[in-house]
C-alpha positions as CSV (number, residue, x, y, z in Angstrom):
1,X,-29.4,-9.7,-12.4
2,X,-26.6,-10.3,-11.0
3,X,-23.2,-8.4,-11.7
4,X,-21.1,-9.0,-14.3
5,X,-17.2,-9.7,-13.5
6,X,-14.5,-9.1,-15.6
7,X,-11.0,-11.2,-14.9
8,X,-8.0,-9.5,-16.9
9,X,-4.5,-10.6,-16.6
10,X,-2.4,-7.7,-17.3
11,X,1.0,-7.6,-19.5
12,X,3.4,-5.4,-20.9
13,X,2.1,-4.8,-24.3
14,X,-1.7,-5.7,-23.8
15,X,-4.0,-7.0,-21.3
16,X,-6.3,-10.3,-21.9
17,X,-10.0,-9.7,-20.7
18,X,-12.3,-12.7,-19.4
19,X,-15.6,-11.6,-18.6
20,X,-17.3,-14.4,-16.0
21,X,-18.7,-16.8,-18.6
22,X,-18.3,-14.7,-21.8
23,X,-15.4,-14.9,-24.6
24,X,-11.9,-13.3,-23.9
25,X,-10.3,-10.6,-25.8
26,X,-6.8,-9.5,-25.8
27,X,-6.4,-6.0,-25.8
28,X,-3.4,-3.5,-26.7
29,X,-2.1,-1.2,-24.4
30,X,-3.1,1.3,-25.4
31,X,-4.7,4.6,-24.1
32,X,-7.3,4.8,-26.9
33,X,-8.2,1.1,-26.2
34,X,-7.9,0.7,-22.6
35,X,-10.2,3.9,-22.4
36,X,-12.3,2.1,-24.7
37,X,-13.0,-1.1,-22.4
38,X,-12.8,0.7,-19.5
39,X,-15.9,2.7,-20.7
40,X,-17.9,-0.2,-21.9
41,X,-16.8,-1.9,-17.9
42,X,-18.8,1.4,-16.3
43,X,-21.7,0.8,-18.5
44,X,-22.4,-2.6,-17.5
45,X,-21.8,-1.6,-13.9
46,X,-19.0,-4.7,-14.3
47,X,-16.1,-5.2,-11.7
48,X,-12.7,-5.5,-13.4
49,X,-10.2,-7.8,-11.3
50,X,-6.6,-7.5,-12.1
51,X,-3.5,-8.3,-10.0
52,X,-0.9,-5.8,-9.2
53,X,1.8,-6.0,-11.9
54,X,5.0,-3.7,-10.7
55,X,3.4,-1.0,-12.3
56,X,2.3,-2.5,-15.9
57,X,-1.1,-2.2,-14.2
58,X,-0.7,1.9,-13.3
59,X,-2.2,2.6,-17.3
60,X,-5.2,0.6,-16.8
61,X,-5.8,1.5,-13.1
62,X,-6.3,5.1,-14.7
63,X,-8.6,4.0,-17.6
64,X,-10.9,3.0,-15.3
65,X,-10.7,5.6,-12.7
66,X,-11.0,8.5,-15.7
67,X,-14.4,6.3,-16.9
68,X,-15.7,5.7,-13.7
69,X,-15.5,1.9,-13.3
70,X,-15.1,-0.4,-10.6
71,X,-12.0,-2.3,-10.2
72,X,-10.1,-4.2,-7.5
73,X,-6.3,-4.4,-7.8
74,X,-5.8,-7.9,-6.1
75,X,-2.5,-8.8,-3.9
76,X,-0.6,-11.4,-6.4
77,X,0.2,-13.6,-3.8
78,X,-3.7,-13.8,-2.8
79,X,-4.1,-14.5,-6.6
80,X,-2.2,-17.2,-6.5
81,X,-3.3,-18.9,-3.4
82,X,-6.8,-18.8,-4.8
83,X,-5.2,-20.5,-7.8
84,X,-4.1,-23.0,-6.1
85,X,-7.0,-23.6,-3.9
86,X,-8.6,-23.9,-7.4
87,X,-7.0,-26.9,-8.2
88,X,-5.7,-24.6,-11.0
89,X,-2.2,-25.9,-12.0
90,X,-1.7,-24.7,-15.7
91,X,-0.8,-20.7,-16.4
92,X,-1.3,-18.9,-19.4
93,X,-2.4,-15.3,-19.6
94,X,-6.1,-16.7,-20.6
95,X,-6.7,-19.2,-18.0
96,X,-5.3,-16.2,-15.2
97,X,-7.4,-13.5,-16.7
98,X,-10.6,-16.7,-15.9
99,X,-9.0,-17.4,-12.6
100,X,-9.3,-13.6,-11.5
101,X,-12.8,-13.0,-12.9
102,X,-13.9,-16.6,-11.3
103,X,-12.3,-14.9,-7.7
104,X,-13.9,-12.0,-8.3
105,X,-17.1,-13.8,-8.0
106,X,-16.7,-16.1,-5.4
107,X,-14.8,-13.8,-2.8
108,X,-15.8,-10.6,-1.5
109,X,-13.0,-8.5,-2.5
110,X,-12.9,-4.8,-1.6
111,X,-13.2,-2.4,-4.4
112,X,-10.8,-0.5,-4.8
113,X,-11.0,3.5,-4.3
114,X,-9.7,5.7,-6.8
115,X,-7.4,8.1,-6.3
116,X,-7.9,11.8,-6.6
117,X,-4.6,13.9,-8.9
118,X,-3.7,15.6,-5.9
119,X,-3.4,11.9,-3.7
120,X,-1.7,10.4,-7.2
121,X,0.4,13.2,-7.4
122,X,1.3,12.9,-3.9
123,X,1.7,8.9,-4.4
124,X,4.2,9.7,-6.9
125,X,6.5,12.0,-4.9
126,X,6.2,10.2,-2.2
127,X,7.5,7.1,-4.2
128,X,10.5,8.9,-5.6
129,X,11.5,9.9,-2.7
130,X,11.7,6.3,-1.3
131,X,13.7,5.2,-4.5
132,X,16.2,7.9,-3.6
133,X,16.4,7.1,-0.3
134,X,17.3,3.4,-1.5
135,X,20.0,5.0,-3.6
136,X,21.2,6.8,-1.0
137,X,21.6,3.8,1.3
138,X,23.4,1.9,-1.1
139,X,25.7,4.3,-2.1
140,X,26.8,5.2,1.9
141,X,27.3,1.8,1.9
142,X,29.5,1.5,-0.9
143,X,31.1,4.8,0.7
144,X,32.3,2.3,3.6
145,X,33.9,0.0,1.2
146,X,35.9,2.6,-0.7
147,X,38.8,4.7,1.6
148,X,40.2,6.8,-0.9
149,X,40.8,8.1,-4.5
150,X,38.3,8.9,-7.6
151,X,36.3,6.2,-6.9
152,X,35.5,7.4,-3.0
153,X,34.8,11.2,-4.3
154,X,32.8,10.3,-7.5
155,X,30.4,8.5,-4.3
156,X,30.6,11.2,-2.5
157,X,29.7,13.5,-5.5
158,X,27.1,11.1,-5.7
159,X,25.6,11.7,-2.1
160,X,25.8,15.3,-2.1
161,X,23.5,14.8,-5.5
162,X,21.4,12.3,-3.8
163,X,20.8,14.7,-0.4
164,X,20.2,17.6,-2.5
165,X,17.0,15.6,-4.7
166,X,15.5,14.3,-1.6
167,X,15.6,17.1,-0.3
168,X,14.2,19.6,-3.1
169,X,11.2,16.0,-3.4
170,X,10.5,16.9,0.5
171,X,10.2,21.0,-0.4
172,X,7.9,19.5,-3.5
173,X,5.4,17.5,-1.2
174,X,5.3,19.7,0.9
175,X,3.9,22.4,-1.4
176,X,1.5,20.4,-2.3
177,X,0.0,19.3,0.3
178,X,0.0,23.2,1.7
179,X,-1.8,24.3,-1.5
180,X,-4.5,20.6,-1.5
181,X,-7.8,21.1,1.2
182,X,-7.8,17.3,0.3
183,X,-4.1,16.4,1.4
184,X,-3.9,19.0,4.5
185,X,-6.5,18.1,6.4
186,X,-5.6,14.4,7.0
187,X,-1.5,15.1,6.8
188,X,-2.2,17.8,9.6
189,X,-4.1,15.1,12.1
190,X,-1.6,12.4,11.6
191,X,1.6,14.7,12.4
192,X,0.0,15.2,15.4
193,X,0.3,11.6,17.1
194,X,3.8,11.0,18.1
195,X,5.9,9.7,15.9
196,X,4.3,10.4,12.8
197,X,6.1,13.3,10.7
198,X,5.8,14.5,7.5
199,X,7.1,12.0,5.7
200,X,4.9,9.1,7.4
201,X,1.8,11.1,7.2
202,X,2.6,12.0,3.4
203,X,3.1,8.1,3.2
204,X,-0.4,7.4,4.9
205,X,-2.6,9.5,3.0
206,X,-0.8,8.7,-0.4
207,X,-1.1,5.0,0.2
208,X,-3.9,4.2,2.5
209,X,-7.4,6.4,1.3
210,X,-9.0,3.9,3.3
211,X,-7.6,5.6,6.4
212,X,-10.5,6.5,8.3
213,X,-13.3,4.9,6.1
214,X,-12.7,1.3,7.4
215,X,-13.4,-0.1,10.8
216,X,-10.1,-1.6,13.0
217,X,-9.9,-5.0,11.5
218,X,-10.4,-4.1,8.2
219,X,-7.7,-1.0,8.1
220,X,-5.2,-3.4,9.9
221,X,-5.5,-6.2,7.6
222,X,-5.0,-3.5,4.3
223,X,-1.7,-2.8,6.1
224,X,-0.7,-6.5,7.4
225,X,-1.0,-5.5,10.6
226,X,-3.7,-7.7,11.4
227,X,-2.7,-11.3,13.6
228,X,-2.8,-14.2,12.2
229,X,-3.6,-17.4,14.0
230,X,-2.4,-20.6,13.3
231,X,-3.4,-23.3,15.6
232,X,-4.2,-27.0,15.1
233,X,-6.5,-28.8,17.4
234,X,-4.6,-28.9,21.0
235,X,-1.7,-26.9,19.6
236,X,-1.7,-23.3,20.0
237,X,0.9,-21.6,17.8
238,X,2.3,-18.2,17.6
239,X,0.1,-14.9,15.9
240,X,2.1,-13.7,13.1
241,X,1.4,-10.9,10.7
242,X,1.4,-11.1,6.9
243,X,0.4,-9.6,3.4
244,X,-1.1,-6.2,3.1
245,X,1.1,-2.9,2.1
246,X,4.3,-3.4,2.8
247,X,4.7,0.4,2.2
248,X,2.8,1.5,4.6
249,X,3.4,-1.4,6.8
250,X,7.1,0.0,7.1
251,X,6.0,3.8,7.4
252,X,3.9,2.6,10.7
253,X,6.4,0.6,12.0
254,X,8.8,3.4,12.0
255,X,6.4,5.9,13.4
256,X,5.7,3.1,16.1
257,X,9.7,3.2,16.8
258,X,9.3,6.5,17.9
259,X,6.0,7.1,19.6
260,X,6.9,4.1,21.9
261,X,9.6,6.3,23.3
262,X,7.6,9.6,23.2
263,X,3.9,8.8,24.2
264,X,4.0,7.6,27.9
265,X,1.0,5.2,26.6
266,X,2.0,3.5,24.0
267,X,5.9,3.1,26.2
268,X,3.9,1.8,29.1
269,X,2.1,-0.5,26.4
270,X,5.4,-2.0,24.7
271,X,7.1,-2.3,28.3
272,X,4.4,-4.4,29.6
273,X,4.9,-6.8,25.8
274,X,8.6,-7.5,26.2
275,X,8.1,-7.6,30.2
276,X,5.9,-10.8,29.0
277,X,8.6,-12.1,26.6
278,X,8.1,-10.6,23.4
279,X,11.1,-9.9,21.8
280,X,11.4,-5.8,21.1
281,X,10.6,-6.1,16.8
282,X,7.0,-8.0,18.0
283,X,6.5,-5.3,20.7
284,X,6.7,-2.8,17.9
285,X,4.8,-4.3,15.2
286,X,1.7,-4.7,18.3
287,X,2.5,-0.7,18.9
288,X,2.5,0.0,14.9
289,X,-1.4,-1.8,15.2
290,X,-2.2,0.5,17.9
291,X,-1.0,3.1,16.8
292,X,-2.7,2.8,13.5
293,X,-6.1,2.0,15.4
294,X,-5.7,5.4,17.2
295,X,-5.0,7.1,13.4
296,X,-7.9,5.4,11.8
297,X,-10.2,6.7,14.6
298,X,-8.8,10.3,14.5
299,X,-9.5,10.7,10.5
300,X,-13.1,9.0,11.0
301,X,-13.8,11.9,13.8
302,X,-11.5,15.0,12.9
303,X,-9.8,14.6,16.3
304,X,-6.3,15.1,17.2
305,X,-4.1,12.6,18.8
306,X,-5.0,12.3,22.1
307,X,-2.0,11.2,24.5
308,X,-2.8,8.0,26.0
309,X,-2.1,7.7,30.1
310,X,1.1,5.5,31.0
């Protein structure tokens, strides 16, 4: 028999089910409810497809992790192309909730993994401390704009405020992952490759579970990290990369900053890229894939980094 699908499109104040050639429903958001579907979806053995919504998605996410369910949280811009490639021009909340359930069948997505409370509550801190950091950007630039009076002290009020939460957020996630097996394992074998501190290895095992699980193409292609070709019969165009997590995606590329200076390696290895014309942010992003290679294996075996010879 084969499995049953389940397209929901995902709003603020409800989400509208589609199961793959059954009748929709339109359900509030609520906890009671959503807990109620996602219960009946573990039953069946269904897979629920929903897009990523900035966060309208996080209470149904949990409903089906607490019940047990399977559930892929699908890339809207991969949603859309799908659409497209459809032949699907209209968009209501119905016909996207039929769209998803209809990919969901014909593509072999990924389920996604759940995330334990100690990884979510790492996610979370980890993601606050990136929205202060944004703040904190912001405001040192406003600090440039501004040379004196109540305005330029309120700012730098503002600042000392700002340092002081990102840093007590650090002292916070650190704690945590001291007092979580789960989280110190992992967070200890990624600080030890070059140019992956705390914060970047906090950022890995919050965002990526996959980290280890996956083989090389798969684990690069979760972080958009894998090349993409695009050529056209005798024309041979350039490899770019593109979708993925551009959280992570960031976190490795500034890691791959770093352990291109440190690591004799991975220096020799970016020398060699702009030695052949690459210009110095492509030379990174091939390090960051690398590097993230090397990470993946050391989580699959429980091995430190390794320093690679120049």
């Amino acid at each position: 028999m084969p499995r049953q699908i389940v397209g929901v499109d995902v709003a603020k104040d409800w989400i509208d089910t589609q199961p793959l050639g059954g009748r929709p429903e339109r359900i509030a958001m609520a906890q009671a409810a959503l807990a109620a579907f996602a219960a009946d979806a573990a039953r069946a053995g269904a897979l629920v497809v929903f897009e990523a919504s900035g966060g309208y998605d996080r209470p149904l996410a949990a409903a089906l992790e607490a019940a047990g369910a399977a559930h892929v949280r699908v890339d809207p811009a991969r949603a859309r192309a799908f659409a497209r490639a459809s032949g699907r021009r209209a968009k209501t909340d119905r016909i996207d909730a039929a769209m998803l359930a209809e990919m969901g069948a014909r593509l072999d997505l990924a389920e996604t993994e759940p995330l334990s409370p100690a990884r979510r509550a790492l996610k979370t801190l980890a993601a606050r401390r990136r929205q202060l950091v944004a703040m904190r950007k912001a405001e040192r630039t406003r600090l440039r704009q501004v040379e004196q009076g109540f305005a330029r002290a309120s700012i730098e009020r503002m600042l000392a405020l700002l340092d002081a939460e990102i840093v007590a957020l650090e002292a916070e996630t650190a704690a945590l992952v001291a007092r979580e097996p789960e989280l110190a394992a992992p967070t200890a074998l990624l600080a030890s490759a070059p140019g992956v501190g705390k914060v970047v290895a906090a950022t890995l095992v919050a965002e990526l579970p996959e980290l280890g699980r996956r083989d090389r193409r798969r684990i690069a292609a979760l972080c958009g990290l894998a090349p993409v070709a695009r050529d056209s019969g005798r024309r041979e165009g350039g490899r770019t990369i593109a979708g993925g997590r551009p959280v992570v995606r960031a976190a490795l590329y500034i890691a791959a900053l770093q352990a291109s200076i440190r690591d004799p390696g991975l220096a020799a290895f970016r020398n060699r890229l702009e030695a052949a014309g690459k210009k110095p942010k492509q030379a990174i992003i091939a390090v960051a894939h690398k590097l993230l290679v090397m990470l993946n294996a050391m989580l699959r075996t429980g091995q430190p980094f390794v320093p690679s010879p120049p």
